[in-house]
Biopython code that builds the backbone (N, CA, C, O; Angstrom):
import numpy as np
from Bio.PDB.StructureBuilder import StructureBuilder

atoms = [
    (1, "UNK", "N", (0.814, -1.190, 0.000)),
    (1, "UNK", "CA", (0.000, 0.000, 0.000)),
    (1, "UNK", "C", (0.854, 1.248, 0.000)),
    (1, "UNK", "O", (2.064, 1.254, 0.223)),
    (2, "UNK", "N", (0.041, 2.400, -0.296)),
    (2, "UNK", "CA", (0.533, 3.220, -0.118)),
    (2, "UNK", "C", (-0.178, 4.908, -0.116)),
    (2, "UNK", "O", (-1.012, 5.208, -0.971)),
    (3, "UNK", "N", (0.247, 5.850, 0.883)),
    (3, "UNK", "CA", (-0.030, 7.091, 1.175)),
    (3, "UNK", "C", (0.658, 7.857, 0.908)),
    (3, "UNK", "O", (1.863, 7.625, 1.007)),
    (4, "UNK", "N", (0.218, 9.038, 0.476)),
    (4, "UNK", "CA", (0.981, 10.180, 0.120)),
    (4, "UNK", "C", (0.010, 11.193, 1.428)),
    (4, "UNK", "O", (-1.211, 11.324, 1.341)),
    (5, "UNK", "N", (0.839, 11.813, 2.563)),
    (5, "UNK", "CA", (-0.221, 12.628, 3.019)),
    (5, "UNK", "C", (0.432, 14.551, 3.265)),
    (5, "UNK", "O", (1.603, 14.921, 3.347)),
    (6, "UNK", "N", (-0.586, 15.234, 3.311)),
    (6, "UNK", "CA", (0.158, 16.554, 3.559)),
    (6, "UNK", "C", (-1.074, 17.440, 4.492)),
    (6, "UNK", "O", (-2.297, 17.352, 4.600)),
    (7, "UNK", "N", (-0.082, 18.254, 5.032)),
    (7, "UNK", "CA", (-1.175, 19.377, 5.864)),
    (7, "UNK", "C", (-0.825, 20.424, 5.586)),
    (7, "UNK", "O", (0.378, 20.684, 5.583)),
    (8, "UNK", "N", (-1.551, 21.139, 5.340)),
    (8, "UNK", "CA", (-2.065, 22.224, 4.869)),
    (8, "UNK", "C", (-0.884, 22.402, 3.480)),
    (8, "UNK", "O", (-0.101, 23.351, 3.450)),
    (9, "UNK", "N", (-0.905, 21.901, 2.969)),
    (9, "UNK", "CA", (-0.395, 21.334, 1.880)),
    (9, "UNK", "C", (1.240, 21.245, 1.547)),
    (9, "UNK", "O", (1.833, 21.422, 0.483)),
    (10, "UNK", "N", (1.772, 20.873, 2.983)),
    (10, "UNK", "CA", (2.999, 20.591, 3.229)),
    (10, "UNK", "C", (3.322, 18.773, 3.395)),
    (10, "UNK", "O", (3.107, 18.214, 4.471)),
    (11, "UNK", "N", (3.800, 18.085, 2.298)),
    (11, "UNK", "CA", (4.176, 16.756, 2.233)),
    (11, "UNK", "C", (4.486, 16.331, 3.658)),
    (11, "UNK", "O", (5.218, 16.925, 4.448)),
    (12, "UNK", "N", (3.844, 15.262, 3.848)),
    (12, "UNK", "CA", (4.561, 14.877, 5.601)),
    (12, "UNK", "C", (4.747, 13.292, 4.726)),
    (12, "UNK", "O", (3.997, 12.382, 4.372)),
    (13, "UNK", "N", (6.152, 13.601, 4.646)),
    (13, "UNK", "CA", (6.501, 11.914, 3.902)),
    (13, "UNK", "C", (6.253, 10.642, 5.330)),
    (13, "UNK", "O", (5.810, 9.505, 5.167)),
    (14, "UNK", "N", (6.632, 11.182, 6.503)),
    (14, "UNK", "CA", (7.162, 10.528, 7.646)),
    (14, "UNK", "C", (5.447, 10.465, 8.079)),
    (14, "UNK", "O", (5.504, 9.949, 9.196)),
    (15, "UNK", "N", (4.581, 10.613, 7.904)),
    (15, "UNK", "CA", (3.339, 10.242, 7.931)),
    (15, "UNK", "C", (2.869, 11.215, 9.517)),
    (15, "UNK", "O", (3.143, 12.414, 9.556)),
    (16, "UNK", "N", (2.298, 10.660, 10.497)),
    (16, "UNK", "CA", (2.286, 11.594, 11.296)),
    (16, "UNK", "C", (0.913, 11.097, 12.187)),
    (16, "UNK", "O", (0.481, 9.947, 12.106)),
    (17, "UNK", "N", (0.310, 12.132, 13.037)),
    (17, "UNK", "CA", (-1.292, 11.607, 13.352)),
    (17, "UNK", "C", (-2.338, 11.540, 12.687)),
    (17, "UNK", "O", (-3.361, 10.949, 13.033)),
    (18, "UNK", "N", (-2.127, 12.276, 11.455)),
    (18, "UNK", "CA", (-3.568, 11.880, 10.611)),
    (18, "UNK", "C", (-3.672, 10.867, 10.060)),
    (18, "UNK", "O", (-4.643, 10.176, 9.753)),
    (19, "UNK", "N", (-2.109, 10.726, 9.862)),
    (19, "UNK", "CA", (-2.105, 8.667, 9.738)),
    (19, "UNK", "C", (-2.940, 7.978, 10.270)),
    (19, "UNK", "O", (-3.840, 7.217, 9.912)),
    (20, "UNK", "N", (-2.364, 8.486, 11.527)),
    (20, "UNK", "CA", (-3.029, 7.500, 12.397)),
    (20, "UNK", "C", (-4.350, 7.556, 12.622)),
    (20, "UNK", "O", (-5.022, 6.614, 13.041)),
    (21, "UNK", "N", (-4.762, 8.672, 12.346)),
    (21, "UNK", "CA", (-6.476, 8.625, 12.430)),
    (21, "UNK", "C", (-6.982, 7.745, 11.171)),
    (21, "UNK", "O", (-7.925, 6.958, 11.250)),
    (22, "UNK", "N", (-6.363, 7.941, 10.205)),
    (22, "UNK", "CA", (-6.924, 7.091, 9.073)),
    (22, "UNK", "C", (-6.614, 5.331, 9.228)),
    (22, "UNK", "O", (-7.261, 4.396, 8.758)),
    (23, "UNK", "N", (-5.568, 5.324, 9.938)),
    (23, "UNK", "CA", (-5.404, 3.424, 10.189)),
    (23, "UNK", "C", (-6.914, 3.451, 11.188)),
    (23, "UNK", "O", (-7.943, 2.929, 10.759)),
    (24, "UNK", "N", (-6.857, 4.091, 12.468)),
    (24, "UNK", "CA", (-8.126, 3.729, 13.381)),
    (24, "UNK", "C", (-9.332, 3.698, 12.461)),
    (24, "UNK", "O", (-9.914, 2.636, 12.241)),
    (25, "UNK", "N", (-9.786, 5.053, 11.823)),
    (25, "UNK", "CA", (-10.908, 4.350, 10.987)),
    (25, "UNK", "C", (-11.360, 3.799, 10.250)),
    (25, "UNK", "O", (-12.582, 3.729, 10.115)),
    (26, "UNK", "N", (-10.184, 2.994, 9.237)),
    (26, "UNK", "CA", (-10.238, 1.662, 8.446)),
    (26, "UNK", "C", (-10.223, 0.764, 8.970)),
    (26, "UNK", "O", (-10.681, -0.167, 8.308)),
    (27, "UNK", "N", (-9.820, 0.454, 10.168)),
    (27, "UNK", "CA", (-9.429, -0.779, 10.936)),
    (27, "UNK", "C", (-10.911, -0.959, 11.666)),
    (27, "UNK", "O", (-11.552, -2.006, 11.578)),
    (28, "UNK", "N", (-11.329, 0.119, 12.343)),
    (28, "UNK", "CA", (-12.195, 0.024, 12.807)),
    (28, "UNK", "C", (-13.829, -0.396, 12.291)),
    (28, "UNK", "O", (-14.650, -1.204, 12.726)),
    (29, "UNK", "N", (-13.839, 0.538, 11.198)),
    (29, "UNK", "CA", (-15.154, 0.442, 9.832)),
    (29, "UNK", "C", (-14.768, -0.886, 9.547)),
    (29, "UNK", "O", (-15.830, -1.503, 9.473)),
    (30, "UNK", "N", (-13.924, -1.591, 9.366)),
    (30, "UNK", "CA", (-13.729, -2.914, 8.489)),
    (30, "UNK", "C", (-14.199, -4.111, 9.752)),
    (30, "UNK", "O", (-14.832, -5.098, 9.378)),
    (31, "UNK", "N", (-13.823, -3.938, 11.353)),
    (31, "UNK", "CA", (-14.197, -4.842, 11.908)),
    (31, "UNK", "C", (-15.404, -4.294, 12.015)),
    (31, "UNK", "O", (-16.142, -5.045, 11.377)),
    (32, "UNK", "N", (-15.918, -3.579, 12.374)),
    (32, "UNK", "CA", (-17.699, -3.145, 12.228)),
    (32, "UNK", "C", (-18.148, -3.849, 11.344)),
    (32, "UNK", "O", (-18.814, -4.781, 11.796)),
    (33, "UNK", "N", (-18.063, -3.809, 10.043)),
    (33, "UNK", "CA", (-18.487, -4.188, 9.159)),
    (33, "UNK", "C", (-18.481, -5.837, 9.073)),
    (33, "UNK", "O", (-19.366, -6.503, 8.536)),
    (34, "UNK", "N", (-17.232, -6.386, 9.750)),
    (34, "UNK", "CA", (-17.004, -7.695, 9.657)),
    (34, "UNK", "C", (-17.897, -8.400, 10.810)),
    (34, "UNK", "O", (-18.206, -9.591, 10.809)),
    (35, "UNK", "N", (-18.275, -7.386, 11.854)),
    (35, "UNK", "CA", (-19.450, -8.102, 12.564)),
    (35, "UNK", "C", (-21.252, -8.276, 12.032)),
    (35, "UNK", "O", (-22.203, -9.045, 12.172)),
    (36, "UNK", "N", (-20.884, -6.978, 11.356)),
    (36, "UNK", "CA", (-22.310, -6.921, 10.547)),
    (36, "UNK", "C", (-22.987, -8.300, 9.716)),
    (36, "UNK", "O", (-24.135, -8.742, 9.665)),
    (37, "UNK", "N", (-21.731, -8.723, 9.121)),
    (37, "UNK", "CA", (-21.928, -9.685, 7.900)),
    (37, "UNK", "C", (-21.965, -10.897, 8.549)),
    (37, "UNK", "O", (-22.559, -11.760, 7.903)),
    (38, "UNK", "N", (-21.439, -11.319, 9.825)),
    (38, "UNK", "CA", (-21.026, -12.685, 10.782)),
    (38, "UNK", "C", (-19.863, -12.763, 10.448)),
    (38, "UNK", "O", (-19.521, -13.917, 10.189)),
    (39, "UNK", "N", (-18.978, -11.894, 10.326)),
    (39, "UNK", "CA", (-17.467, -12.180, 10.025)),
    (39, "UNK", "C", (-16.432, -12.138, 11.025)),
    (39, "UNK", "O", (-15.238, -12.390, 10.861)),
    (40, "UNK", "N", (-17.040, -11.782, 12.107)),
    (40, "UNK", "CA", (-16.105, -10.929, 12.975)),
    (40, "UNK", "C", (-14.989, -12.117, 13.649)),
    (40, "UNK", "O", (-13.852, -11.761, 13.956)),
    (41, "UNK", "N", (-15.285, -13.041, 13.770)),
    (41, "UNK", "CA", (-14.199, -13.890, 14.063)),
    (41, "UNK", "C", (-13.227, -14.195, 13.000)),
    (41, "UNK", "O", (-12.202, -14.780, 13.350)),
    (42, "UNK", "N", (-13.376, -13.903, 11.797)),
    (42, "UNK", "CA", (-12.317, -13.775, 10.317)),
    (42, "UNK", "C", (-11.324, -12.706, 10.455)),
    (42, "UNK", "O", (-10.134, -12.937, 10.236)),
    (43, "UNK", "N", (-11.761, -11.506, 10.818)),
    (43, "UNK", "CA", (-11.127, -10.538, 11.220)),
    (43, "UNK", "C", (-10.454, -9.527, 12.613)),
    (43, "UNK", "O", (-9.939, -8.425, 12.804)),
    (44, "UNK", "N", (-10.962, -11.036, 13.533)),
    (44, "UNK", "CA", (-10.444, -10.497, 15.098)),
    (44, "UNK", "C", (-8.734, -10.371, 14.677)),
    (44, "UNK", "O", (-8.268, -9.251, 14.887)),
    (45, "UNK", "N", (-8.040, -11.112, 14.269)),
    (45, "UNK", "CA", (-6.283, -11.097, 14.146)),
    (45, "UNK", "C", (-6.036, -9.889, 13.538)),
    (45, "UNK", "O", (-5.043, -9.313, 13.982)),
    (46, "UNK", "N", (-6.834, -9.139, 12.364)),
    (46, "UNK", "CA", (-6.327, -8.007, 11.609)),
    (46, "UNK", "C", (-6.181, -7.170, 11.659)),
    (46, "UNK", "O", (-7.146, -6.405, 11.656)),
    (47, "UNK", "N", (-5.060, -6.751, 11.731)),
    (47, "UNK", "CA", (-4.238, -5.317, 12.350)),
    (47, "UNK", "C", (-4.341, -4.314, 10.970)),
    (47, "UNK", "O", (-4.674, -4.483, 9.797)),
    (48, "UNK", "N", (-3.791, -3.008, 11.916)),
    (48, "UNK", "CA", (-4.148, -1.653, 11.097)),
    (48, "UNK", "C", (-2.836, -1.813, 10.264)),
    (48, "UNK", "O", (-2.916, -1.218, 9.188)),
    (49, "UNK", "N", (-1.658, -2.452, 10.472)),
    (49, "UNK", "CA", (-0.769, -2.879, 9.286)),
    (49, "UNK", "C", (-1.497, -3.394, 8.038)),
    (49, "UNK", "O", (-1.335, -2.917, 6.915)),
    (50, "UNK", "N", (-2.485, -4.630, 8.403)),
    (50, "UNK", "CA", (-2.873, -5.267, 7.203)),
    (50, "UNK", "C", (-3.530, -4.626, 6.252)),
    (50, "UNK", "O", (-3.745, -4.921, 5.076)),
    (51, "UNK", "N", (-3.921, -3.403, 7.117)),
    (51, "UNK", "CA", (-4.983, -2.977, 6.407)),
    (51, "UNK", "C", (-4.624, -1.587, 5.688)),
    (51, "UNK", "O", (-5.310, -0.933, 4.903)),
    (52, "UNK", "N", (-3.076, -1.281, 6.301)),
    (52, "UNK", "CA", (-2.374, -0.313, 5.313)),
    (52, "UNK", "C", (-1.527, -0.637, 4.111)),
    (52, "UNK", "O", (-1.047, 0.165, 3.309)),
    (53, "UNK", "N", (-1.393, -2.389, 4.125)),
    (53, "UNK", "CA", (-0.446, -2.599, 3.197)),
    (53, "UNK", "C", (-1.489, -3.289, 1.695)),
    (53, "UNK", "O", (-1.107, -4.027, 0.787)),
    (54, "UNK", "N", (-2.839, -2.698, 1.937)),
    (54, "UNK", "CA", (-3.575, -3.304, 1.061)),
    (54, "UNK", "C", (-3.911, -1.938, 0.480)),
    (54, "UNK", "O", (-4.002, -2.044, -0.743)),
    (55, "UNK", "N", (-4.079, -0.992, 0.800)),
    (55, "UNK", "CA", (-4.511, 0.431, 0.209)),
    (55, "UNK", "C", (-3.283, 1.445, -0.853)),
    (55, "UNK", "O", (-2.054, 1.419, -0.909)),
    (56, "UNK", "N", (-4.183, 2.158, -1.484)),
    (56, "UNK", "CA", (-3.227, 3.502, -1.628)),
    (56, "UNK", "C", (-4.423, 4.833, -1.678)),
    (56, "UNK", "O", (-5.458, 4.824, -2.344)),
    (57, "UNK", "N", (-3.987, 5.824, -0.867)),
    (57, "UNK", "CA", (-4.360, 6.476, -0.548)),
    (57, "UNK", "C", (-3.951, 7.887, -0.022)),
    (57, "UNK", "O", (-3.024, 7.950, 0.785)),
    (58, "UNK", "N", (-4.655, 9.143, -0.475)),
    (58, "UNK", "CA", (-4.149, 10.191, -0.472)),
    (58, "UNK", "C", (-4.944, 11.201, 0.590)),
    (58, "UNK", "O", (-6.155, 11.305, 0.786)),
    (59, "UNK", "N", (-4.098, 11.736, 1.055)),
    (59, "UNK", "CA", (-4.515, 12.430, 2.665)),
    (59, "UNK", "C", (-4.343, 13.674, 2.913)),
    (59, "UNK", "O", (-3.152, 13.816, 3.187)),
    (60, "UNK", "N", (-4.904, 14.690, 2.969)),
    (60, "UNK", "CA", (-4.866, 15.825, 3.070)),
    (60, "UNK", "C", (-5.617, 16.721, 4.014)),
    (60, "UNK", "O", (-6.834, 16.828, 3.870)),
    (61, "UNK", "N", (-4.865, 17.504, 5.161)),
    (61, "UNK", "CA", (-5.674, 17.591, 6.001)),
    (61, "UNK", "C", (-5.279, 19.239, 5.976)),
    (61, "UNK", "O", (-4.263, 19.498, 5.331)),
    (62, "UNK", "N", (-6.015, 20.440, 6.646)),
    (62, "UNK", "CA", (-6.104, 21.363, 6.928)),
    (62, "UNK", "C", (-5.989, 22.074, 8.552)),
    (62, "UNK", "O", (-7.066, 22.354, 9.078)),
    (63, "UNK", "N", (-4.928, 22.314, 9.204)),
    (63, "UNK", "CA", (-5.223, 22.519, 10.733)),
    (63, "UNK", "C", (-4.663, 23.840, 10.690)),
    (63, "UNK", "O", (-3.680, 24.149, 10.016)),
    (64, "UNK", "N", (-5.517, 24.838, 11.653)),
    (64, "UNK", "CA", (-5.137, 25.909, 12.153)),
    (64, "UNK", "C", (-3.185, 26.153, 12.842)),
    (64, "UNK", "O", (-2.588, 27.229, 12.876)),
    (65, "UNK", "N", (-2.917, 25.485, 13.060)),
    (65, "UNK", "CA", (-1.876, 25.798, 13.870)),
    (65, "UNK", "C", (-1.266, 24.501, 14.476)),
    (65, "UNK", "O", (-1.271, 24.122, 15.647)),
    (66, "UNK", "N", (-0.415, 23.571, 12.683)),
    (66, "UNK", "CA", (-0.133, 22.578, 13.176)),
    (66, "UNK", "C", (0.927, 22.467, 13.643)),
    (66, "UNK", "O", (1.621, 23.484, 13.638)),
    (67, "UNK", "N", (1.548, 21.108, 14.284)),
    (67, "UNK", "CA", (2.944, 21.001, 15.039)),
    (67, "UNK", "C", (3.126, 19.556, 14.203)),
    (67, "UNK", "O", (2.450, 18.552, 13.975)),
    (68, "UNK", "N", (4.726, 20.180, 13.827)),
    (68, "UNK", "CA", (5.355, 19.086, 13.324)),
    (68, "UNK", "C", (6.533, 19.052, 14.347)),
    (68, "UNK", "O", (6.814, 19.640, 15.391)),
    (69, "UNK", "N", (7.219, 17.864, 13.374)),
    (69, "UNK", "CA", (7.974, 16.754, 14.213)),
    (69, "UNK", "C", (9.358, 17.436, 13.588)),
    (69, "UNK", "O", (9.403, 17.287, 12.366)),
    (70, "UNK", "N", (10.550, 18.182, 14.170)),
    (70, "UNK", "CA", (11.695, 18.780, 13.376)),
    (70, "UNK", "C", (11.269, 19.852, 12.480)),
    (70, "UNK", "O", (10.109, 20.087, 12.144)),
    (71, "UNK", "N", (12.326, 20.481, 12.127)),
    (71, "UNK", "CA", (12.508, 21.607, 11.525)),
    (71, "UNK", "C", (11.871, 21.093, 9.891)),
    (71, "UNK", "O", (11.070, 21.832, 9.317)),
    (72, "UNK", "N", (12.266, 19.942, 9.334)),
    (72, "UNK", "CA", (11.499, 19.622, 8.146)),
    (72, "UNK", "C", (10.185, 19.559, 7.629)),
    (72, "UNK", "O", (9.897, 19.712, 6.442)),
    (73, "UNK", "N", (9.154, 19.259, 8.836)),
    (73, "UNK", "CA", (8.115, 19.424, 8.973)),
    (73, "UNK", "C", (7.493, 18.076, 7.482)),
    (73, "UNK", "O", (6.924, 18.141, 6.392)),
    (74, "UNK", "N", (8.261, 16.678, 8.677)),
    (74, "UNK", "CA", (7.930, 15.758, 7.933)),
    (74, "UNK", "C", (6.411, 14.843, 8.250)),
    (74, "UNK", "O", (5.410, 14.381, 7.703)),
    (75, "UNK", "N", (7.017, 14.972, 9.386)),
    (75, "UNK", "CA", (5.925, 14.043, 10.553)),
    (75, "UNK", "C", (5.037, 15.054, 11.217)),
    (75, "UNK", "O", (5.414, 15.896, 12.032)),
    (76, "UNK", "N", (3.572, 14.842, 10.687)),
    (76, "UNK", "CA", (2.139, 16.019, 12.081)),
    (76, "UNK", "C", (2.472, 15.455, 13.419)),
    (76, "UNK", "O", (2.777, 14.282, 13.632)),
    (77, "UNK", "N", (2.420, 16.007, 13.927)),
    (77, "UNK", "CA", (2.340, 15.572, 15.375)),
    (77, "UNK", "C", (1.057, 16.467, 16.414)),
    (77, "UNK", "O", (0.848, 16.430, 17.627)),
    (78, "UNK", "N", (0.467, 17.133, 15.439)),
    (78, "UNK", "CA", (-1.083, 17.615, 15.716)),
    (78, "UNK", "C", (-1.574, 16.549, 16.733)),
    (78, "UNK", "O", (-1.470, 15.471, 16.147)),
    (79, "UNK", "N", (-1.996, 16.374, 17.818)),
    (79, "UNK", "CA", (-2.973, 15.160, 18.351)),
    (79, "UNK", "C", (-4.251, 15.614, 17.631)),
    (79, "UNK", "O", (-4.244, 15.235, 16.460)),
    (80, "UNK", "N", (-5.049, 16.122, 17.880)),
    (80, "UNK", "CA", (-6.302, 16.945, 17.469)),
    (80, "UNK", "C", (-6.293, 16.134, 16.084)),
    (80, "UNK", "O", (-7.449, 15.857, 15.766)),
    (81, "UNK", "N", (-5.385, 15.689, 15.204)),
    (81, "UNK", "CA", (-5.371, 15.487, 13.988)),
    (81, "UNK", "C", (-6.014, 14.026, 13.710)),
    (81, "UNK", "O", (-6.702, 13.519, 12.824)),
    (82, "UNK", "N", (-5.585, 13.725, 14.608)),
    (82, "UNK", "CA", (-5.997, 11.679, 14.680)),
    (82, "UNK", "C", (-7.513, 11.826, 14.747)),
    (82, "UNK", "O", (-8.346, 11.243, 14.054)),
    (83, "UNK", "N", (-7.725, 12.788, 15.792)),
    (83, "UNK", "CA", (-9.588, 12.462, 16.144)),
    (83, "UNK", "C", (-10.449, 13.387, 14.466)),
    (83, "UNK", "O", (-11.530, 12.899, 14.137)),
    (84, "UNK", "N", (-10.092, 14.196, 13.874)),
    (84, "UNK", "CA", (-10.240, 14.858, 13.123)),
    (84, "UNK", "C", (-10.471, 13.784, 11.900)),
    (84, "UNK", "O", (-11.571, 13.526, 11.411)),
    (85, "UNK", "N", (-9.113, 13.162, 11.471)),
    (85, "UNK", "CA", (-9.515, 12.619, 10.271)),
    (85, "UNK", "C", (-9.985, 10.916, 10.629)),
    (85, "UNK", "O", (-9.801, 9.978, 9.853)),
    (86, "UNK", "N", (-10.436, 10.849, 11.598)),
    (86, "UNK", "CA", (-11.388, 9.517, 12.226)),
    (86, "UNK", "C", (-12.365, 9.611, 11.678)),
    (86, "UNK", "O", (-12.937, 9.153, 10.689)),
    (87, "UNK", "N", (-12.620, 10.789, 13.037)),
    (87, "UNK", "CA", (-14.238, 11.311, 12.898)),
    (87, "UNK", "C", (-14.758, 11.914, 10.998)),
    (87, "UNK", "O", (-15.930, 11.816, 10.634)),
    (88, "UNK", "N", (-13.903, 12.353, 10.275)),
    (88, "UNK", "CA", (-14.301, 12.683, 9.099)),
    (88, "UNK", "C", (-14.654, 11.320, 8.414)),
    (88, "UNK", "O", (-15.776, 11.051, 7.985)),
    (89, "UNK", "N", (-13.608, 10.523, 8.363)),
    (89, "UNK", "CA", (-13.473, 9.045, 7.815)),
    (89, "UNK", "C", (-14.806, 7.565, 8.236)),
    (89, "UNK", "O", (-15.545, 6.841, 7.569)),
    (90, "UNK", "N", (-14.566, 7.704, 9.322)),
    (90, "UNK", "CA", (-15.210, 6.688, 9.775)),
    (90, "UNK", "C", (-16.754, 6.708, 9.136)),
    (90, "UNK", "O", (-17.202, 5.892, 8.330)),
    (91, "UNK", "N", (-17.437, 7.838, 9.700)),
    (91, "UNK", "CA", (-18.937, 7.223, 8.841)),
    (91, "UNK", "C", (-18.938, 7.069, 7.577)),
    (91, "UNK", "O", (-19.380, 5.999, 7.158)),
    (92, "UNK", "N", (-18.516, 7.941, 6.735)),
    (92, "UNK", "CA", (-18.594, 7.669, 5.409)),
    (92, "UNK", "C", (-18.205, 6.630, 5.137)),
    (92, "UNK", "O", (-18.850, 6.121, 4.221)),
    (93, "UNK", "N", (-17.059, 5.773, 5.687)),
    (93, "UNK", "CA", (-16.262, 4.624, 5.173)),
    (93, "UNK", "C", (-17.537, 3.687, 5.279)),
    (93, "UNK", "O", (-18.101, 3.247, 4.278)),
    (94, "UNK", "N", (-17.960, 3.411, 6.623)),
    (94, "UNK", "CA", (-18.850, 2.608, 6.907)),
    (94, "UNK", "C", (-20.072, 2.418, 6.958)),
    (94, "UNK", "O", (-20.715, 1.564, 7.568)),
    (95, "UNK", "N", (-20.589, 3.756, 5.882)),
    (95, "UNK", "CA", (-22.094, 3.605, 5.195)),
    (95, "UNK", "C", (-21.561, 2.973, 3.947)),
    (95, "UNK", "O", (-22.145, 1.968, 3.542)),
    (96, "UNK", "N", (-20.254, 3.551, 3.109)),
    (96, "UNK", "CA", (-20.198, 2.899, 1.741)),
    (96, "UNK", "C", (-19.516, 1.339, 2.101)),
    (96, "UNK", "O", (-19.753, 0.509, 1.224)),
    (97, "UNK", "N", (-18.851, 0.928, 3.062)),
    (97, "UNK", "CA", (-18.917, -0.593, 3.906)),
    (97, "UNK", "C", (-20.496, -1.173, 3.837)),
    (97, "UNK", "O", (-20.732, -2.363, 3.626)),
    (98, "UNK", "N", (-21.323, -0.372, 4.001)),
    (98, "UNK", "CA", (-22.552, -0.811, 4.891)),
    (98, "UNK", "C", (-23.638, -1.334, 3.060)),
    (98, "UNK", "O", (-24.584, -2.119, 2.984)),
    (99, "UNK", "N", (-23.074, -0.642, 2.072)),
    (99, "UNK", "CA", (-23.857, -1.015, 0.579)),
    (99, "UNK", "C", (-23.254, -2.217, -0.089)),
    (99, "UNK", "O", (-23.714, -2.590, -1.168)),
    (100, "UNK", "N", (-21.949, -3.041, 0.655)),
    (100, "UNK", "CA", (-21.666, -4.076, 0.067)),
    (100, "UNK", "C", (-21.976, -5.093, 1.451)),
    (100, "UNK", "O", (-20.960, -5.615, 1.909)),
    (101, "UNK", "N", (-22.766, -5.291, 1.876)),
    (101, "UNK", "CA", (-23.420, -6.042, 3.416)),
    (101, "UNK", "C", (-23.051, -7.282, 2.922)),
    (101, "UNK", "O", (-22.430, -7.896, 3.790)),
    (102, "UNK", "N", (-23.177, -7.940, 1.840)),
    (102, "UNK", "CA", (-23.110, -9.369, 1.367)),
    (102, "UNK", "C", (-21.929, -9.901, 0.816)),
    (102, "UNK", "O", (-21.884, -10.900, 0.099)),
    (103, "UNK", "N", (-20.517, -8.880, 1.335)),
    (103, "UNK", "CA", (-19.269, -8.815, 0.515)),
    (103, "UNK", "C", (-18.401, -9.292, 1.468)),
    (103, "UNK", "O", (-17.203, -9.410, 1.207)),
]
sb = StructureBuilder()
sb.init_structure("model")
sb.init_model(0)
sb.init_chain("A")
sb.init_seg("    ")
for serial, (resi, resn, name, xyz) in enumerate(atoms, 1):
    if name == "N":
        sb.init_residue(resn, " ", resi, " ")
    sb.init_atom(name, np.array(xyz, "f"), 0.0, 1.0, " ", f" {name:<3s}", serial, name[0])
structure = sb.get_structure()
């Protein structure tokens, strides 16, 4: 898989917390979803690795007054950023999860 992500339209190659908000709400929407269908014991082992090395995906986030990681401003280190692109991610993921119910 793979991500390209940036804030406020500065490349964060080194990925950062919006990463991480986006692993929690794929990981999360996908076991939701895997209980929905009777799956959920298929997908108790599957980690937010598995589920980054199957994607590619592009990330772009907007914060008032972010904090990076070094002077390069590779890595967000925003906390605020994780709950941000969750909460953006998660329902949508898991209504368009929720139109393949039989998948």
């Amino acid at each position: 898989g793979h991500v390209s992500s940036y804030c406020n339209t500065i490349p964060t190659a080194d990925g950062g917390t919006h990463e991480s908000g986006l692993r929690i709400a794929l990981l999360r929407a996908l076991k939701d979803h895997a209980e929905r269908i009777g799956q959920a014991k298929r997908f108790k082992d599957v980690t937010t690795d598995d589920v980054m090395n199957q994607i590619s995906a592009m990330l772009s986030v907007a914060i008032r007054e972010p904090e990076f990681v070094g002077q390069t401003k590779d890595k967000l280190a925003t906390v605020e950023a994780s709950r941000i692109v969750e909460n953006a991610l998660r329902d949508a993921f898991d209504h368009w999860l929720a139109a393949y119910k039989n998948q």
